[in-house]
C-alpha positions as MATLAB code, in Angstrom:
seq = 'XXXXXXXXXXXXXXXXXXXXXXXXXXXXXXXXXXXXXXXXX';
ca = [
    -139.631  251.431  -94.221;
    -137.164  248.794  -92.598;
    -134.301  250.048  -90.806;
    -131.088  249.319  -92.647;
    -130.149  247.227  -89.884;
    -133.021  244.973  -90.332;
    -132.006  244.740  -94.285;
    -128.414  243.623  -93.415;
    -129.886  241.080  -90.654;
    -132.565  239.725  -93.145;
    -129.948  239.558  -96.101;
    -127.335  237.679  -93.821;
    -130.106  235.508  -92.882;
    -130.995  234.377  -96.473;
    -127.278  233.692  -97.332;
    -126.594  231.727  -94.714;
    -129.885  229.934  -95.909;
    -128.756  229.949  -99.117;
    -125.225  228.269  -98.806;
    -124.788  224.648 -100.775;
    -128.159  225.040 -102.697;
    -126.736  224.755 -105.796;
    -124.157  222.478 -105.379;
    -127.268  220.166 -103.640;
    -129.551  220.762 -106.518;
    -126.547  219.533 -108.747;
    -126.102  216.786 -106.885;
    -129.817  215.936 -106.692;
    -130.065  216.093 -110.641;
    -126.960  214.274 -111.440;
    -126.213  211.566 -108.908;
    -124.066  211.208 -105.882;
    -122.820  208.173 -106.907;
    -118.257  208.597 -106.350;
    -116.447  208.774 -109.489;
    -114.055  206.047 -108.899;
    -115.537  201.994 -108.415;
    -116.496  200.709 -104.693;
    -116.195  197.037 -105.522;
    -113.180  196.567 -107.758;
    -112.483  192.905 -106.814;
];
């Protein structure tokens, strides 16, 4: 049995981890190409 301590650290670990996966998987699928033009002229 882990000490709740342990838990929290773990946990907090993973989150941090975690941050900006989803908005990089969206990003990955769909493009990162800006929505306004580069090269107008």
């Amino acid at each position: 049995m882990s000490s709740r301590t342990g838990k929290t650290t773990m946990a907090r670990k993973v989150k941090i981890a975690r941050t900006g996966k989803r908005r990089k998987r969206k990003e990955q699928n769909k493009g990162t190409t800006p929505k306004f033009a580069i090269h107008k002229k």
